[in-house]
Each structure stands twice: as structure tokens, then as C-alpha cells.
N, C-alpha and C positions, 0 to 999 in steps of 0.2 A: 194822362191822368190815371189811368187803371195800368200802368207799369210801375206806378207811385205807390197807387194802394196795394196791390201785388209784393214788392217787395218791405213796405212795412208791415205787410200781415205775415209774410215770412220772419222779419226782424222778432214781431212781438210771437210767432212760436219758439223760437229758436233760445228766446228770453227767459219762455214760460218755461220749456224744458228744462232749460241749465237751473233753474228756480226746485222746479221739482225733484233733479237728479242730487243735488245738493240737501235737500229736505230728507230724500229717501237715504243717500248715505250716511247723513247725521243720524238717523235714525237707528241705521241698521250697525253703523259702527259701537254705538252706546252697547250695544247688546257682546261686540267681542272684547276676547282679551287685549288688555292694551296696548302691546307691541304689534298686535293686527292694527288696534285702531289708528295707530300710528303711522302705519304704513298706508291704510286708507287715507289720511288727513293730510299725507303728501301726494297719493295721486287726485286727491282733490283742492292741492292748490294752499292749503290753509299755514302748511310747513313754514316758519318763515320767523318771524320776530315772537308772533304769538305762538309758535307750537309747542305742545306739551313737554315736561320734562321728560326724556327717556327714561324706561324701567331701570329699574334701580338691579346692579350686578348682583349675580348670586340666585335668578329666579330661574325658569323653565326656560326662560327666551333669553336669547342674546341681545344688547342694547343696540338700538340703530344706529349708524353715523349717519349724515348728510342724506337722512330719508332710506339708509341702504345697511345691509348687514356688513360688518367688516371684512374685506376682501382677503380669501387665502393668499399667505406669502406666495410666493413664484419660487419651483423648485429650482434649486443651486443650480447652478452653471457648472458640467462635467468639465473637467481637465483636458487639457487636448491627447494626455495619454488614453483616460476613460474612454474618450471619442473612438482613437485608433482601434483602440481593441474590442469595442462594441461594433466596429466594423469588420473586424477581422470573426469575430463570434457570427456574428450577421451573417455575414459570407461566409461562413461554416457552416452554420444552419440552413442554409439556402441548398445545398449539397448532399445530402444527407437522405436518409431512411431513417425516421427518427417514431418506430415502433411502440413505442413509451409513453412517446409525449412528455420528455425529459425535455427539450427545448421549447414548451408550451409558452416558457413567459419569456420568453426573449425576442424583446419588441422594440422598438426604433425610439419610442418614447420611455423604456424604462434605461437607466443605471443598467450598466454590465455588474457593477457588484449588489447588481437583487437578480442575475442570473442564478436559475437554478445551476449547477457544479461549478458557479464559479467563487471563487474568495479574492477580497479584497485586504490591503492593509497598505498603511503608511509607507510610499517611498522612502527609503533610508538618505536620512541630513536633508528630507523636505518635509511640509504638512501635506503633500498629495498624495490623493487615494492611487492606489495602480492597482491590475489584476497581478495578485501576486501568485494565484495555483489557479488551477485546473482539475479538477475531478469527476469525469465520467466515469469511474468505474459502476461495470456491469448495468449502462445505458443501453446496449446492445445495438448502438448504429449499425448501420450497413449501406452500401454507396450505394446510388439509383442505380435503375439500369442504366449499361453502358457507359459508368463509368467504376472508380475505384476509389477509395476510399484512405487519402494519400494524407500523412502524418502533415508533410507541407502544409498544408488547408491549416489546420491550426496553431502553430510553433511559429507564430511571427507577432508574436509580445513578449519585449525584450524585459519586461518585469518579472517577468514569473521566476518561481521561487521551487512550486513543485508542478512536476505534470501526471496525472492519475488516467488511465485509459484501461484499465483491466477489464477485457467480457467483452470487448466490442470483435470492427470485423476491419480494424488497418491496417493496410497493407504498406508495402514500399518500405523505403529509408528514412531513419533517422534525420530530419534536414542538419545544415551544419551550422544551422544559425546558433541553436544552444551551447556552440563553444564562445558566444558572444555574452552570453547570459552570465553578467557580472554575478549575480546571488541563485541560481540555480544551482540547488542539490539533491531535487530526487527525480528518478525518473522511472516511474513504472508503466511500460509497455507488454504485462502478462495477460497472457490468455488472447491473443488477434492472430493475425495470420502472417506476421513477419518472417519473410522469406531472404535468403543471400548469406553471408558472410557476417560473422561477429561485426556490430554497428563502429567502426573504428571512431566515429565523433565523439560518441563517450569518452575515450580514452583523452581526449585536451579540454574537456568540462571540467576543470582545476578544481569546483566547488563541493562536486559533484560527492556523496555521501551515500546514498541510497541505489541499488539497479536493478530492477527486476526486468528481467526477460522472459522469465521461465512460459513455458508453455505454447511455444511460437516454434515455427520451421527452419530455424536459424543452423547452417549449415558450417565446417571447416573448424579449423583450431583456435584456442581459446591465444588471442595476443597475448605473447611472455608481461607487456608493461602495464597490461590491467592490475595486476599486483603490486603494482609500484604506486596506483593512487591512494589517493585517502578516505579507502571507499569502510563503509560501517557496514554496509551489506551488500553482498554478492549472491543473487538470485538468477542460478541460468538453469532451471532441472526443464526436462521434456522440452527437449531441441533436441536437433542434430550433429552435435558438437561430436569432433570425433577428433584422434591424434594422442600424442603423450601430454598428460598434463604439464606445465612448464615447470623448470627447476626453479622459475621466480616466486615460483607458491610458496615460497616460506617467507618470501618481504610483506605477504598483505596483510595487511592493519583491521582486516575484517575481525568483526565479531560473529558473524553469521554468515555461510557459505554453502550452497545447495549445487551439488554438479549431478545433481542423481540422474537417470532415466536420459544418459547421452550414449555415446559411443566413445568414451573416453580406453585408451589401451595402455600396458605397459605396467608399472611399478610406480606406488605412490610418492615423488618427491622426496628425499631426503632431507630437506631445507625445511621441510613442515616444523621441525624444534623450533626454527626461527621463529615461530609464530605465537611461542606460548606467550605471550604478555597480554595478548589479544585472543586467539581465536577458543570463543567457546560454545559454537556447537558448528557443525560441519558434515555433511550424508554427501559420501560416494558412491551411493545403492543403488544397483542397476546399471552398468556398467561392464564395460572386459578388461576390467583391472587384472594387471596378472604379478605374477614375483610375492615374495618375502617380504612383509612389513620391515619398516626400518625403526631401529630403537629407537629414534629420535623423537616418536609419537610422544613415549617415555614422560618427553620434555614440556608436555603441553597441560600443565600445571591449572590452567583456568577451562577446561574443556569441558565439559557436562557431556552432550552430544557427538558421539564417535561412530558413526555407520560405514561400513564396508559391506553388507550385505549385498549380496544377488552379486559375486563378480567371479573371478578365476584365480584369484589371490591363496598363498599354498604357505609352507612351512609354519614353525610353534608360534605359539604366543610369543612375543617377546617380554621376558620378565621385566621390563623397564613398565611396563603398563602396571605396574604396582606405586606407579609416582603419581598416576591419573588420581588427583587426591580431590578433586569437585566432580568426578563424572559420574553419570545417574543409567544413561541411558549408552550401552554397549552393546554392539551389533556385531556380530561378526559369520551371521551366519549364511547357510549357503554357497559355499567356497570349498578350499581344498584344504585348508588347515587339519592339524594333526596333529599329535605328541600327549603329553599329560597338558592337563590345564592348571595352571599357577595357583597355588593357594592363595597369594598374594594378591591377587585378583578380586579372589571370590571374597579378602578380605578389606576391599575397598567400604569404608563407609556409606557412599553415596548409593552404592548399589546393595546394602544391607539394610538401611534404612527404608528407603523409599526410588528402588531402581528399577530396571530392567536390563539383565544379560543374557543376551540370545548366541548361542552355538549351535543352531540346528543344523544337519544338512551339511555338516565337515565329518572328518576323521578322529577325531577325537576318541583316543581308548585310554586315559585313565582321569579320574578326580578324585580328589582329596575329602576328605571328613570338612572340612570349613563350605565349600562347592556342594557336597551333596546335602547341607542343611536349606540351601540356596534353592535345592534341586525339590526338597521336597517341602517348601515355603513357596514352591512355582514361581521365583524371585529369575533362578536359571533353566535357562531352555536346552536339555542336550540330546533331544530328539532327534532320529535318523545319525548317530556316530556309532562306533565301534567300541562303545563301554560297555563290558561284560557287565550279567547281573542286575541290569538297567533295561527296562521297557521301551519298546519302540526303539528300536536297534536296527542297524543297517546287518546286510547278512555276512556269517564268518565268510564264506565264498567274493563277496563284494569288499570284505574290507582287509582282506589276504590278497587280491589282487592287485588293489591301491597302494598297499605299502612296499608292494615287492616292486615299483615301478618309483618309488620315491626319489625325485633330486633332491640333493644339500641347497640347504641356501649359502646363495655367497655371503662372504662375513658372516659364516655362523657366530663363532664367537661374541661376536656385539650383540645375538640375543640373551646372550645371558647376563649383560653388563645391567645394573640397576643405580640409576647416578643418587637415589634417595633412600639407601639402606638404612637409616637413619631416622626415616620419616616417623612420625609420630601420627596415625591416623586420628586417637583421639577427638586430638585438640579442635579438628573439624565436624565433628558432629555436630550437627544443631538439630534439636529438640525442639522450639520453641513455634520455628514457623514451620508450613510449609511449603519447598520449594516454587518455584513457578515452573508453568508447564513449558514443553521445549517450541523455540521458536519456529525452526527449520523444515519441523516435520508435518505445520500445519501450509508449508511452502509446496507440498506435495498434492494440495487441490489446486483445483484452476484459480477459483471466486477468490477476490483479495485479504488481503491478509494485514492487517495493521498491525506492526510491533509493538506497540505505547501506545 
């Protein structure tokens, strides 16, 4: 009998409570807004035939479903390429000295394209995302201890388009998977510590448009077939490149070419005319250039940019540089040049308008009335030569000694041949804009450098 009354004095608290709990909710729910009090009146059971109409769309609170707030979509399912190369990132990251905190958000649950340096776009003839480039520049990695910091580790996502690594600390070779790389075309490896032999893989990237190397330890001669691609830029300055430049140098289809700051020897190419369709700006400064310019420079119609500076390169002008009918910026000093300077030179438009012509630092003993307006507009530079009359002169003793030691150029002759006697400077003058600055010679820092 008192197990009886026991558990019905339990029943009737247990009754009273749920009475009260229910009393006090109704109560306290009157008092909130009514997508709370809604959501109270479902975990008190009331939800159901009778429950209130949801708030109406358009207020502070979002409308309830099924006693609950609308569930966020579930983010997209990555492609199995995404997957690949969020692995391949991963395990990069995992590798690494990463100083910056450039790989902070690259996390197993994000998108590789919401990595930071990475860019995504449409596989070409599908709708899927791929990692199309790569851009660490000036990230500043550098490999843990004991080990090194191997280009491999990352060059194994056959989508990529461009790879950007300028400022860091990679070491090793080029892998050769990027001759696999259907739409790869640019590759800049400036400013690491790239050591060996010119990256011969470059040379079968068929796509390939864009190369920057400069500023790496890269050693031995420049392969003659590099000029034979379809490259839009040629960036090799501050390396170890040393040898005769290749007679192929007049096939490349560059627009822009930096050999500066190598060990380049010998006499510039002849074949360089071939190039006029294309090449317009181009620095062999700092180098052991040696020999006679060949008239064929003459030929190179579209050239703005022309530096020979810092080298061992010797006889006149050649009067064919009166054809250079776009060039702005003319180097040539620092060398062994000598004779008078072409009037036809100093009466290029490009360099009369808005140029710079540098002779400093040759032999140079006479200019003309057109040259010394140039000279004293600080347009031309012919400081340190053998111009009577003229300040800052090399001495009669130093510049009597030079010439009495003078060799002919071979083929003199072809310096005085001018294939555009005819040229009408005029007609190129423009007034209206002004030029853009040159491309090549901001190739002469480390930090990257974008053309467009």
C-alpha cells in the first residue's frame, strides 16, 4: 500500500510541474518577439495543427520551417581536378618556411581557388573550375631545415596556365612535366636561387609566351633553339650565362629581351635585322661584348630600347642607326666607340622629343651642331670622350694613346651604308601622347615586374 501511495504522489508532482512549466512558458513567451515565441511553442509541444502563422518575410527574423530556421545549402562538391591540386597545395604547404603567413588560409576544408596566390578559371570546352596559375611572387618561402626547396613540390597540376614564383628561395630544376602543360605559357622563376645549366624544358613548352629567369645562378650558354620559340619575352639578366650569343638571335619573335649583367663575349649577332618586325626594346649592358656593331641594327624599325652599355664593343656608329625611326632610349656608352657621331642620329625624333642618348665613357672626338643642341638640352650624354672644347673630357695624353692603337672594323664599308636615306622623320612625331615608359629596364630589379 505505501509503494501505491509513493508513486502516485510522484505522478501528481511530476503533473503539477509540467502544469506550471507550461503556465510559466506561456507567460514569459507573451512578453518575446514572435519568432522566439515560436520557437518556444515548439519546444513546448504546442507546434502542430494549432501553431501560429510564421512571421511574415521581410522582418528582422527569418521565418521558421518545421519549428527550425532554414538550413544553409551544403557547399558545392570540388571536382576531382580541385581535389588533386588542393592536395598538391597541401603538400606544399606542409614543406615549407612560410614567414608571411602567405599559406594561412589554405585549409583542407577550403576551395584551392580561395587559396591565397592561387587563381582559378574554367577548363577550356568544360564548365570545371581548374587551378589555372600560381602566384607566389615575393612570398618569400624558404625550405625547413634539412631539406630544400624543390620546384617539384609544386609543378604537378597539369591545368596551370601561368606559374609566378619571383622573391622566394627554389632551388633545383625546372620538372619536366610542364612540357605536358597543354595551355601553359608563362613561367617566371626570378629572383630564387636556380643553379645548373640554362632549364632546357622550357625549350618543348610549345605554349610557352612569357620567361623570366633573371636573377638566379644559372650557368653555360644560352641554347641557339630558344629563339626559334614563340616567346613574347625573354628575361635572363643577372645569371651566369656566358659564350657567344647564338647567330639564331635574329629568328626570335621577342618583343622584349634582357641579356644584361651575364658573361656574354664576342660580337653582337648579325641576324639581329631579322628581328625588326618584333623586337622593341632589348639591353646587353654589362657584359664582354666585344667587335664592331653590325649595320643590321639599322634594320630594326620597331625598337624604342637599344643598350650596349658597360661592354668592350669598339669602332663608329654605324650610320644605318639613322633608320632607328621609334627609338627613345640609346645606350651606348661605356665601351670603345670612336669617330665623329652621326648627325642623323642626334636627329632621330624619338630621341629629340622625349629621349635619352648616352655616349659617356668612349672616344668619341667630334659632334655636329644638331648633337650639341642634344648636348646642351642634357638630352645627350658625351662625357669622358675626346671632344675638344667640351667639359668633362678624357685627357689629350689618354685619348692619343687610344687612337694610335686603333683596329678597322671588318666590313667597314657597311658602316656607312644607310638602307633608309629617304626616311622622312616627320611623319613620326607624335605630340599628342605621351610615350610609355620602357619595359626592360624595370627587368633590372629583383621584385616582379608585370608588363600589362
Amino acid at each position: 500500500m505505501d509503494t501505491i501511495t509513493f508513486s502516485f504522489s510522484v505522478l501528481s508532482f511530476l503533473l503539477l510541474s509540467s502544469s506550471f512549466l507550461h503556465s510559466s512558458l506561456s507567460v514569459f513567451s507573451a512578453e518575446l518577439p514572435r519568432s522566439e515565441r515560436e520557437a518556444l511553442q515548439c519546444i513546448d509541444g504546442e507546434a502542430g495543427d494549432n501553431a501560429p502563422a510564421p512571421s511574415p518575410d521581410g522582418g528582422d527574423n527569418p521565418p521558421l520551417t518545421n519549428c527550425g530556421y532554414n538550413p544553409s545549402p551544403p557547399p558545392p562538391l570540388l571536382s576531382l581536378r580541385l581535389l588533386k591540386a588542393r592536395l598538391v597545395l597541401l603538400q606544399f604547404a606542409a614543406t615549407i618556411d612560410d614567414p608571411t603567413g602567405f599559406t594561412k588560409n589554405w585549409k583542407e576544408d577550403v576551395s584551392p581557388c580561395d587559396f591565397r596566390g592561387v587563381r582559378c578559371d574554367k577548363y577550356p570546352n568544360t564548365e570545371e573550375l581548374a587551378v589555372s596559375g600560381i602566384d607566389f611572387n615575393q612570398a618569400g618561402f624558404s625550405p625547413r631545415p634539412g631539406s630544400i626547396l624543390d620546384l617539384t613540390l609544386i609543378l604537378g597540376i597539369p591545368e596551370l596556365t601561368f606559374f609566378h614564383v619571383n622573391s622566394n628561395n627554389f632551388t633545383g630544376s625546372v620538372p619536366t612535366e610542364i612540357i605536358k602543360y597543354p595551355f601553359f605559357f608563362e613561367l617566371d622563376l626570378s629572383n630564387n636561387k636556380l643553379e645548373g645549366h640554362f632549364p632546357w624544358q622550357v625549350l618543348f613548352a610549345v605554349q610557352l609566351t612569357f620567361l623570366d629567369l633573371r636573377f638566379n645562378s644559372l650557368i653555360g650558354p644560352v641554347p641557339p633553339s630558344l629563339f626559334f620559340l614563340d616567346l613574347d619575352v625573354i628575361f635572363i639578366n643577372n645569371n651566369n650565362f656566358f659564350g657567344y650569343l647564338p647567330w639564331t638571335f635574329g629568328f626570335t619573335r621577342a618583343r622584349y629581351l634582357t641579356f644584361a649583367n651575364n658573361k656574354f663575349i664576342g660580337p653582337i649577332p648579325r641576324s639581329i635585322g631579322l628581328a625588326s618586325k618584333t623586337l622593341t626594346e632589348v639591353l646587353f649592358l654589362g657584359n664582354q661584348f666585344s667587335g664592331c656593331l653590325p649595320f643590321e641594327i639599322g634594320f630594326l624599325k620597331n625598337a624604342v630600347v637599344f643598350d650596349v652599355s658597360k661592354n668592350s664593343l669598339t669602332g663608329p656608329i654605324p650610320e644605318s642607326f639613322a633608320c632607328l625611326e621609334k627609338i627613345r632610349f640609346l645606350n651606348l656608352a661605356n665601351n670603345r666607340f670612336y669617330g665623329a657621331v652621326p648627325e642623323s642620329v642626334c636627329k632621330l625624333p624619338g630621341i629629340q622629343t622625349d629621349g635619352n642618348f648616352s655616349l659617356a665613357g668612349n672616344y668619341f672626338s667630334k659632334v655636329g651642331p644638331e648633337c650639341v643642341k642634344l648636348i646642351k638640352s642634357k638630352v645627350l650624354d658625351v662625357s669622358q670622350n675626346c671632344i675638344k672644347d667640351l667639359p668633362n673630357q678624357r685627357s689629350p695624353e689618354e685619348c692619343e694613346k687610344f687612337l694610335s692603337c686603333l683596329k678597322p672594323c671588318p666590313n667597314a664599308r657597311s658602316l656607312t651604308y644607310v638602307p633608309c636615306k629617304k626616311y622622312d622623320y616627320s611623319k613620326y612625331v607624335d605630340t599628342a601622347s605621351s610615350p610609355p615608359a620602357p619595359v626592360t629596364y624595370e627587368a633590372l630589379k629583383p621584385t616582379r615586374h608585370r608588363l600589362m
